[in-house]
N, C-alpha and C positions, 0 to 999 in steps of 0.2 A: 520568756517561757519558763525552763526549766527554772535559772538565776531567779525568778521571780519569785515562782513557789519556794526556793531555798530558803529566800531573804524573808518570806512569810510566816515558814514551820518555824523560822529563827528564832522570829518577832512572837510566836505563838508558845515555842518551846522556853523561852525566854521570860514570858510573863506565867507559864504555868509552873516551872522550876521555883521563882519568887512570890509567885503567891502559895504555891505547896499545899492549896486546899484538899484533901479528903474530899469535897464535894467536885471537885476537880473544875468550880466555874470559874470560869474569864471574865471577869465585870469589866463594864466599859460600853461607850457606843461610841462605832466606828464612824458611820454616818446619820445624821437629822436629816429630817426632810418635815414638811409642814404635814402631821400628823401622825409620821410615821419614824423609823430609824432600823438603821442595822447595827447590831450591837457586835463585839467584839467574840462573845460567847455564839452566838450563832454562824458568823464565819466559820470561827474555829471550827464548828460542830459541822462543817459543809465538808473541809478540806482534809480534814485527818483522817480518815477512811481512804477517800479516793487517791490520796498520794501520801501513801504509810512507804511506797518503793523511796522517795526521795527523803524521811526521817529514818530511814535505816540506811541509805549512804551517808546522810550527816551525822548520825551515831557512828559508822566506820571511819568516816574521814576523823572525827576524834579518836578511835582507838587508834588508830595506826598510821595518819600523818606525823605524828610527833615520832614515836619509834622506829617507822620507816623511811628516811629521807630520801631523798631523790638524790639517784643515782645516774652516771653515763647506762647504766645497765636498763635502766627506766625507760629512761627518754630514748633508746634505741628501741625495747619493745613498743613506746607509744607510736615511734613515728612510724615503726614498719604496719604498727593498725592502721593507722590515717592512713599511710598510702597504698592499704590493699582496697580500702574502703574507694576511696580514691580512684582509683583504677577501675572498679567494678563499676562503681556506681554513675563516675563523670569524665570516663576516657581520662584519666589526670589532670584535668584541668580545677587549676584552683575555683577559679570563678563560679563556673558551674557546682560547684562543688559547696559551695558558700552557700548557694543559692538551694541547694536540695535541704541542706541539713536541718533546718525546722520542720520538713515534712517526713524524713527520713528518720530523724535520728531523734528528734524532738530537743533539741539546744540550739543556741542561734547564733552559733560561729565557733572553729574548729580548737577557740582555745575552751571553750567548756566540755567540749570531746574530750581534749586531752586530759581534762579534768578528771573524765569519766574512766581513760583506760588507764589513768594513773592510779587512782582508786583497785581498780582490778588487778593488776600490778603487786599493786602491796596486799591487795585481799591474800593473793596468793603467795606470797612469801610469809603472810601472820600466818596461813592454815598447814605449810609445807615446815613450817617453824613448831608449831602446835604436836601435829603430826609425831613428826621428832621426838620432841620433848615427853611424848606420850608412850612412846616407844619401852617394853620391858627388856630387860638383863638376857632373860629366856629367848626373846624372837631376837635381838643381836647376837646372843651366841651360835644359836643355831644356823643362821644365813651364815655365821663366819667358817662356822663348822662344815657346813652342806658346799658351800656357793666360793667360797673364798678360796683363791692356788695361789702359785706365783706364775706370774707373767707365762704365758705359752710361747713357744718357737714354734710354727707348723709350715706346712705346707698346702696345697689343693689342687684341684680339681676341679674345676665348674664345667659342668652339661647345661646352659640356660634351656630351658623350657618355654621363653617366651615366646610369641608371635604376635604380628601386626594386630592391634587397636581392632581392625574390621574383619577379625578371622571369628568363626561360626563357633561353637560351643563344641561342638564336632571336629575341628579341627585344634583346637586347646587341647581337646583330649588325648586325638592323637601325637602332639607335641608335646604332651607330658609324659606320654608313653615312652614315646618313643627315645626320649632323653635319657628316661629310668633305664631303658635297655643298653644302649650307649654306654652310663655310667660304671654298667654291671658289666660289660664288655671291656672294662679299661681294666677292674679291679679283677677279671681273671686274668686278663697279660699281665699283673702286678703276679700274682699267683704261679705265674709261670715264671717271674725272676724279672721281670721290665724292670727298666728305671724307672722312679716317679717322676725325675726330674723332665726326661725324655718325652715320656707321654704326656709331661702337662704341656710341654710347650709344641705338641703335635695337636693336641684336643684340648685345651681349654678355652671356655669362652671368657675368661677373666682377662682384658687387654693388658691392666694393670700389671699383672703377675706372668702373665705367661708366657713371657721372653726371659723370668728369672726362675722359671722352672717350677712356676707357682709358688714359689718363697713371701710367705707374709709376714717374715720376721718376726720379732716380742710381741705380745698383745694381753693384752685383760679379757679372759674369755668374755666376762660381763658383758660387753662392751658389744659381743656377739649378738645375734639371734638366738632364740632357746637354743633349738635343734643341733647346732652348729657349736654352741658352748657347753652344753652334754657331751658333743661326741668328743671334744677334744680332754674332758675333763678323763673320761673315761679310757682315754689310750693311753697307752706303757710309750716309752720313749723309743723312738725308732718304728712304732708299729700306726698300721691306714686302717681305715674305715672298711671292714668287711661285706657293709650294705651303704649303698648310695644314699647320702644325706641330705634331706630336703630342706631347701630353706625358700624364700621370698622371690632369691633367683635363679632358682632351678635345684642341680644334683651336684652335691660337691664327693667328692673321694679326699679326707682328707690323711695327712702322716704328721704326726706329734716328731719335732725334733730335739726339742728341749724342752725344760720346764725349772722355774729359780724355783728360790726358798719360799715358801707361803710367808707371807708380811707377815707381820706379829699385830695383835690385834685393836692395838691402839693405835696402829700407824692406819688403821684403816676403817676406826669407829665411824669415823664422820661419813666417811662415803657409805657405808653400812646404810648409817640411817638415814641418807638423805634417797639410796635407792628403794628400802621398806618403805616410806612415806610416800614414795613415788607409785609403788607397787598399789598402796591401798587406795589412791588417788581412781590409780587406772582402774583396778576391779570395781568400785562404786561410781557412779559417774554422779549421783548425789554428795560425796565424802565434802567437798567442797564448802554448801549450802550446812550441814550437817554440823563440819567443822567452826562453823562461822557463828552457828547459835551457841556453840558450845563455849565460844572465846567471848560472845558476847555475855554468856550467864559468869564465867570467869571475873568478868569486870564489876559484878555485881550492879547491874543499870535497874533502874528504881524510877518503876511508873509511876506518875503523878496522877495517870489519867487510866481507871481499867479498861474505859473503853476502846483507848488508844491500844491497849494493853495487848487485849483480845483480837485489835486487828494486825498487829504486829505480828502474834502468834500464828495464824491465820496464813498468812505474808508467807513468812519465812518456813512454815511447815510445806508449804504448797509445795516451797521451791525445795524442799529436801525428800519430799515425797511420804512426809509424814501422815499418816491417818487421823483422825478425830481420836480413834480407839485408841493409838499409840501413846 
């Protein structure tokens, strides 16, 4: 199947590279037959349109097999794809599992899978790389300016807000209410002199925390929830959260107990930009696709064939969400 067409675009990509015609034709006949033939040029003219996906992973697989090698870090994301695949699709059974993949997946056995998410793998560490390198002076200083402290010492407070899986729309609401209220009930006993320590380990729902008085030690706000890395950015040393802070799992009340020196800003360019590249990732869910045409125009690649040309472009605009007009 797939190996097939690979070893074909190969066979096809391979005589049209050395023959380098302007007119872009394949001379040759493939097959005679008593009065008729299929010539080399006319194949070709069948398959290049309808599988231009499988000539743009073998244009990838040359960009970035050689500069990305295979990694423990690879072969961990490939096999945890195969065995979600796995799991969903054949109860974990190899066999089964063998047996679906040319109709499922269209390859005809789990080492040209792996093929496929190894490829994806390095897609995304060339566009997360790219990314980076793309990155200006201005958007690094400003994140290190806005976004960058030293390490936090805090404390909390969790109100969880959640309830059972089969609770009504009407009953979330009231579980969120009624958390916020809670919340707001703890930070005026805080107002009145409470201990934090006290009242975290009377009311919090953090099991983790709330036998140490809700103490979460050093941390990297980053590392937080917006919400949650705001508020603690934002408090003086020794002072809580005036309004209950929402995050994913409910209402936290939290108290800043320390805070180091802000790093210096080469001790933390790197993570800088590997979180903006990550940022732009997430906001476009196209950045990818986008990314990828941009590294392939980098390499400077040189059609031999315009019509191949045009369905490439075609291809790859679809999957970036590019327009005609664009």
């Amino acid at each position: 199947m797939k190996k097939k067409i690979f070893m074909t675009l190969a066979l096809v990509a391979a005589i049209t590279s050395l023959t380098a015609c302007k007119s872009s034709k394949v001379d040759g006949s493939l097959v005679n037959m008593k009065g008729a033939k299929v010539t080399a040029q006319k194949y070709y003219d069948e398959i290049k349109e309808d599988h231009i996906a499988e000539l743009v992973d073998m244009i990838d697989h040359q960009l970035f097999d050689e500069k990305y090698k295979t990694t423990d870090a690879e072969n961990k994301y490939v096999d945890e794809k195969i065995n979600e695949l796995k799991e969903q699709y054949a109860n974990g059974d190899d066999k089964q599992f063998e047996q679906i993949l040319p109709t499922y997946f269209g390859v005809d056995n789990v080492k040209e899978l792996r093929t496929q998410y190894a490829l994806e793998y390095k897609r995304e560490q060339a566009v997360q790389d790219y990314l980076e390198d793309k990155l200006t002076d201005g958007e690094i200083n400003s994140y290190y300016k806005n976004y960058i402290s030293g390490d936090v010492k805090a404390s909390h407070i969790l109100i969880s807000s959640k309830v059972n899986d089969k609770a009504s729309d009407t009953e979330k609401k009231k579980a969120e209410k009624d958390a916020k209220k809670k919340a707001e009930d703890i930070i005026k006993q805080l107002d009145k002199g409470a201990d934090f320590a006290t009242l975290a380990k009377k009311y919090s729902d953090d099991t983790a925390t709330k036998s140490k008085g809700g103490d979460l030690g050093y941390f990297d706000v980053n590392d937080m929830e917006e919400t949650f890395a705001n508020a603690c950015r934002d408090l003086k040393k020794n002072e809580y959260t005036k309004e209950p802070i929402k995050t994913s799992y409910g209402y936290h009340i939290i108290i800043k107990k320390d805070e180091k020196e802000k790093p210096k800003l080469d001790d933390v360019k790197d993570k800088i930009k590997s979180t903006l590249a990550k940022q732009k990732l997430e906001k476009d869910d196209k950045m990818v696709y986008k990314t990828l045409i941009d590294l392939r125009k980098d390499k400077k690649i040189k059609w031999n064939d315009t019509k191949m040309k045009k369905a490439y472009e075609k291809y790859v605009n679809r999957l970036a969400g590019i327009s005609e007009e664009d």
